[in-house]
C-alpha positions in Angstrom: -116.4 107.9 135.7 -116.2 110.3 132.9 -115.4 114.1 132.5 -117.5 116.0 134.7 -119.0 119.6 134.0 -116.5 120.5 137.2 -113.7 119.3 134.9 -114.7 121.3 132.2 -115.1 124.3 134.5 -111.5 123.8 135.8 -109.7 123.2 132.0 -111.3 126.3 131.4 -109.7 128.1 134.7 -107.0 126.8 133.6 -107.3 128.8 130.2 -108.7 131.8 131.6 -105.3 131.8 133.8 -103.3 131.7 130.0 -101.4 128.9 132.1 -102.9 126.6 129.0 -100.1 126.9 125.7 -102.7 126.9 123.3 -106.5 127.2 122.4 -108.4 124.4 124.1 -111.2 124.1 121.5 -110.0 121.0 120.2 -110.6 119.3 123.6 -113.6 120.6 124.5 -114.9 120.1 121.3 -113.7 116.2 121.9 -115.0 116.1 126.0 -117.7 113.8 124.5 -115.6 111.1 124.1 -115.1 111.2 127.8 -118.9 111.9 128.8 -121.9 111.1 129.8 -120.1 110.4 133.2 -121.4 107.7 134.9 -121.6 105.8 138.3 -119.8 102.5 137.8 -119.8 99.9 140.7 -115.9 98.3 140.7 -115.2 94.9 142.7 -112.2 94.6 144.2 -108.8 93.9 142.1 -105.6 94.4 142.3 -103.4 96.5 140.0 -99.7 96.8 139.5 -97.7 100.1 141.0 -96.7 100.9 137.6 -96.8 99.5 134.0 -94.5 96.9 133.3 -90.8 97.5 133.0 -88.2 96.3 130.3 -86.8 93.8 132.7 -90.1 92.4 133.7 -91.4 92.2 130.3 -88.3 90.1 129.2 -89.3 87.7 132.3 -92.1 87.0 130.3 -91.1 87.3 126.9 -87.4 86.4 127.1 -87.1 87.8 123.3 -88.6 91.1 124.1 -86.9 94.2 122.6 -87.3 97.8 122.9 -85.3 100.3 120.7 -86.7 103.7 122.6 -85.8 102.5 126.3 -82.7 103.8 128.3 -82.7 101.0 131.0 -83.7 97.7 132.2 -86.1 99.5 134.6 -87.9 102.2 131.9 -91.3 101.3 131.0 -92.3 98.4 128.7 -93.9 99.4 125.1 -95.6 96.7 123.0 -97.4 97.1 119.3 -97.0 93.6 117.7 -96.0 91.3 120.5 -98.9 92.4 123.1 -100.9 89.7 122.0 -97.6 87.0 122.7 -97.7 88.8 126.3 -101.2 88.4 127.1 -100.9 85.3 125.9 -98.1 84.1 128.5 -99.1 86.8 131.4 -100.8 85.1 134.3 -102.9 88.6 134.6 -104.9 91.0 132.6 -104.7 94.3 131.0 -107.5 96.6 133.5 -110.8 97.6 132.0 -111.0 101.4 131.3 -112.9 101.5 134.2 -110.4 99.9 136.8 -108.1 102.1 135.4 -110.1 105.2 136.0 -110.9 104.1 139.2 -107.5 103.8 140.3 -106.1 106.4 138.9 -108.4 108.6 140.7 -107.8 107.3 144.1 -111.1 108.0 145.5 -111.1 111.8 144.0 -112.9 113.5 141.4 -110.5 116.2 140.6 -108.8 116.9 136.8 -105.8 114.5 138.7 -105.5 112.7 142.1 -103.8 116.4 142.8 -106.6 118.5 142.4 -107.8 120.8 139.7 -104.7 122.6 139.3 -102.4 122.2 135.5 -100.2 119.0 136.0 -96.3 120.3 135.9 -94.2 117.8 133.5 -92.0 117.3 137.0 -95.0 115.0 137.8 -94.2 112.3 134.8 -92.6 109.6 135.4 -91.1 107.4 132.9 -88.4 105.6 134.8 -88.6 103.7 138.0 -84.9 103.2 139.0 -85.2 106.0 141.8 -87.5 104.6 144.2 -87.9 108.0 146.0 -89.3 109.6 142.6 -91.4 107.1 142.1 -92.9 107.1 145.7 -93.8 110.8 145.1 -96.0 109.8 142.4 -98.0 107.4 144.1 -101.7 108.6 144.6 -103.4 107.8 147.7 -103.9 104.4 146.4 -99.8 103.7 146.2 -100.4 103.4 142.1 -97.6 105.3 140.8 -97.3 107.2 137.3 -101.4 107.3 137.0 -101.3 109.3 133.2 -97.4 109.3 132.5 -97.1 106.5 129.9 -100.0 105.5 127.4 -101.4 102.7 129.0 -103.6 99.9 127.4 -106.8 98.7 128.6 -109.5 96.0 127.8 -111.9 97.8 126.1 -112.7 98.1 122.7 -112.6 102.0 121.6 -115.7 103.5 121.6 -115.9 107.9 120.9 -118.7 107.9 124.3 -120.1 106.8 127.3 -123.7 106.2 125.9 -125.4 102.7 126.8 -121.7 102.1 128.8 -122.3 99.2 131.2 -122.6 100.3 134.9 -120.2 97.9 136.6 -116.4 97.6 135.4 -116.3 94.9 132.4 -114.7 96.1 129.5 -116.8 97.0 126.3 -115.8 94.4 123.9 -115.5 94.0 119.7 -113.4 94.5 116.8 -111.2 97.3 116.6 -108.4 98.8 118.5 -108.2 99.3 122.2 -108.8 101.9 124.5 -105.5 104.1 126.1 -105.1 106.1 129.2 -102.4 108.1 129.8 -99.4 109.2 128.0 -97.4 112.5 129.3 -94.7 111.1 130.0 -94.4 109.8 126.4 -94.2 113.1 125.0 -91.3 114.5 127.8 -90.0 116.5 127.5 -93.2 119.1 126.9 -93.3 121.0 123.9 -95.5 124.0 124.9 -98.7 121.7 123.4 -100.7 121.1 126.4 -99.1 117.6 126.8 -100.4 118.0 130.7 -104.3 117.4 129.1 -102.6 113.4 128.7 -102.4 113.2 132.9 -106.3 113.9 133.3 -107.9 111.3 135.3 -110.5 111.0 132.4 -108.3 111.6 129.1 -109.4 108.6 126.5 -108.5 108.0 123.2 -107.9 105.4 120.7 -104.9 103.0 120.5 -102.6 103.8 117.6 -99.1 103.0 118.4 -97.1 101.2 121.5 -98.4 101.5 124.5 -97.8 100.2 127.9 -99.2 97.7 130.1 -100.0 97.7 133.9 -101.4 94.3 134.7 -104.5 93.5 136.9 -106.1 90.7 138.4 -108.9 89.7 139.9 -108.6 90.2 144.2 -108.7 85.7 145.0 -111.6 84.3 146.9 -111.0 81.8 149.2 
């Protein structure tokens, strides 16, 4: 888990090529909040093929209401009514380490596609066309792995230091970790939007953000 030195070495491929729109310094200079990597052991859970929808977040919250969504079937964004979700959701938001895990589907690549500059034809922000979607799905089936800021468990923390070794979140006061997010800035402006589709891109919850529920695989 974490942002690897062959990460770093493949961003910086990626600027050597000048396929990068502007000066990485900024992100290298913020790779610490990604690092040290670590090996973390996951138990089996379950995870939703892609964040909730509008329609399915009105299942649960029957007053729900989105101003920025085109359809019924566009991804779910919550600010002030996340904690009224969790609250009725039979699930869980993943830890930042279930989400990792999943979105890297067994690799250890910038993406589950290799090391190679994500294109913004690999977002995904609505899930109406079931053949687009299916072309995003990793080798896990999880589609959309990095398109819309997604909201985990953990409390946001700038590192990896003294991180727990098996998946529980990191808990406290503050705001929460997010993953994602490239689709939420579609379409790109020349910014490096692609850096948001990383497999280990982390930063702190500020705004809405969407949810991709989890839950625990059942013991009999």
């Amino acid at each position: 888990m974490g942002l690897s030195d062959a990460e770093l070495d493949a961003v910086r491929a990626i600027e050597r090529s000048d396929s990068a729109d502007d000066d990485l310094e900024a992100f290298f200079a913020g790779a610490v909040q990604a690092r040290p990597i670590r090996e973390v052991r996951v138990e089996p859970f379950l995870i939703a093929r892609h964040p909730l929808t509008v329609a399915q977040a009105r299942h649960w919250l029957p007053e729900y209401e989105d101003n920025y969504t085109e359809s019924d079937s566009s991804t779910a964004r919550f600010e002030d009514d996340l904690d009224d979700l969790l609250e009725v959701l039979p699930f869980r938001l993943p830890s930042e380490a279930e989400w990792e895990y999943a979105a890297r589907a067994g690799t250890t690549t910038l993406t589950f596609r290799g090391d190679g500059r994500p294109d913004e034809d690999q977002v995904l922000d609505d899930f109406a066309d079931e053949q687009r979607t299916a072309a995003v799905e990793n080798a896990f089936g999880v589609a959309a792995m990095g398109s819309a800021n997604e909201i985990c468990a953990d409390v946001w923390i700038p590192h990896f230091t003294d991180a727990p070794v098996d998946a529980r979140p990191r808990t406290g006061d503050g705001p929460r970790v997010v993953r994602g997010g490239g689709g939420d800035l579609s379409p790109w402006q020349g910014c490096d939007e692609w850096l948001l589709l990383l497999s280990a891109t982390r930063y702190e919850s500020q705004d809405f953000t969407a949810v991709r529920p989890v839950a625990s695989v059942p013991i009999s």
